[in-house]
C-alpha positions in Angstrom: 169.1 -8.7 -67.1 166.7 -10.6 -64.9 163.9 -9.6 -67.1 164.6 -10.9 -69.8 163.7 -14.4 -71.0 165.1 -17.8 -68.8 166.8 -20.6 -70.2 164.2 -22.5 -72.4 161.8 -19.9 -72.3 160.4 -18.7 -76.0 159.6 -15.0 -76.8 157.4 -15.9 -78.8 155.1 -18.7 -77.0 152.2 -19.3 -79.5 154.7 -18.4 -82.7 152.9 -19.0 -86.0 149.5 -20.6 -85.5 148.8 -23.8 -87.3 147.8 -24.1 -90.6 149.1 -20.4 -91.4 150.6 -20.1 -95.0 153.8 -18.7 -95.6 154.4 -15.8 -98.3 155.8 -18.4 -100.7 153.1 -21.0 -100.4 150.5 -18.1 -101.1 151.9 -16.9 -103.9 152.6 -20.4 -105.3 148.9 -21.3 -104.8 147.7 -17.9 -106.6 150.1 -18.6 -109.7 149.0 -22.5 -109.8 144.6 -21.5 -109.6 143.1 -22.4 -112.5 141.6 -20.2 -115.4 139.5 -20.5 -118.5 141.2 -19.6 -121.5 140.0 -19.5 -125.3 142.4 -21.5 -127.0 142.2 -21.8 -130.4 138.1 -21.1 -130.5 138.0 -23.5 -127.2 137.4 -23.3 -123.8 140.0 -24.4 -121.8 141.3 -24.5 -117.9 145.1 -23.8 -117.8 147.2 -22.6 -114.4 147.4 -18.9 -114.7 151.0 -19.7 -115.0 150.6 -21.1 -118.2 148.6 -17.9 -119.2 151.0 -16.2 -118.0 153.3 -17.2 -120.2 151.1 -18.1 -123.2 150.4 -14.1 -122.8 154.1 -13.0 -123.2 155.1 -15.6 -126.0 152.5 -14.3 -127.7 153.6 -10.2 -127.0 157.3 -11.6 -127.9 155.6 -13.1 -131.5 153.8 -9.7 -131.8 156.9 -7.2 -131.9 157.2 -6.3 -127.9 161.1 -5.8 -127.5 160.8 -6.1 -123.5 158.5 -8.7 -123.6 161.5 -10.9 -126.7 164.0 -10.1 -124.1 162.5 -11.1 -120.9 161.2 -14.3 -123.0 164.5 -15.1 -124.6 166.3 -14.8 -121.2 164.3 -16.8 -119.8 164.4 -19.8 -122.4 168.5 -19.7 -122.4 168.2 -19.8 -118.5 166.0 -22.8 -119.2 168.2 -24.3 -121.3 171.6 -24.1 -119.6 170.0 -25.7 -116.4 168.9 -28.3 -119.0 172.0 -28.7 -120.0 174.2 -28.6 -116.4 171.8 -31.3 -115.2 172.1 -34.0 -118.3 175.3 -35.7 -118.5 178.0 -35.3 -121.0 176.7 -36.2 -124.7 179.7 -39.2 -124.7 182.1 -39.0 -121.6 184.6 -41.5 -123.4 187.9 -40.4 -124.5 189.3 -41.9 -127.8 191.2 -44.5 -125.7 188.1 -45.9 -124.1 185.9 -46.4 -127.5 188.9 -48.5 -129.1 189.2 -50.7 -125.7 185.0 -50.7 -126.3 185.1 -51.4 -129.9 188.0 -54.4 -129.8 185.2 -56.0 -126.9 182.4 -56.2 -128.9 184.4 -57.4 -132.0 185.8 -60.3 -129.3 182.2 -60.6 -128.2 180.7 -60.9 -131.9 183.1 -63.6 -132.9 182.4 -65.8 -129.3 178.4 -65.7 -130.3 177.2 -69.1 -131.8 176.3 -68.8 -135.4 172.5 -69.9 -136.0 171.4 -70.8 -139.5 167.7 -70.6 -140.6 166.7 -74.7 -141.5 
């Protein structure tokens, strides 16, 4: 008991030096490095991300069941956190468009009339 650390003592005095990159931040770095690609008879520089994924669209496009799976997974993923984040396509009930309808027909006859001379 009285070896082991006191009251605001670390076990770990230096800890992580300064500077040092987590496993996350490396990995994020390797996927975001650039790359020349031939795109349509052109050089290019694109993340390897992005030729990451030009590579399996194009195995998808070519007949590769795993690679149409993984693809199309991926897309429907993308698209249903599309679709959580954007608001309803028209949050009023029937009631509300009415009330919003006899408004603008109030507001339409309260606008001055002006004539061309």
């Amino acid at each position: 008991m009285h070896t082991r650390f006191g009251k605001g003592t670390s076990g770990n005095p230096k800890g992580r030096p300064k500077g040092s990159k987590n496993l996350g931040t490396i990995i994020l770095e390797a996927a975001n490095a650039q790359v020349t690609a031939t795109i349509d008879g052109k050089p290019r520089k694109i993340s390897k991300v992005v030729a990451t994924a030009m590579q399996l669209a194009t195995k998808a496009a070519g007949g590769d069941q795993q690679s149409m799976g993984k693809l199309l997974d991926w897309i429907d993923e993308i698209e249903a956190r599309a679709a959580a984040a954007r608001p309803a396509q028209f949050p009023f009930q029937p009631e509300d468009l009415e009330v919003l309808r006899e408004i603008y027909a109030r507001m339409k006859l309260c606008q001055p009339k002006t004539g061309s001379k």
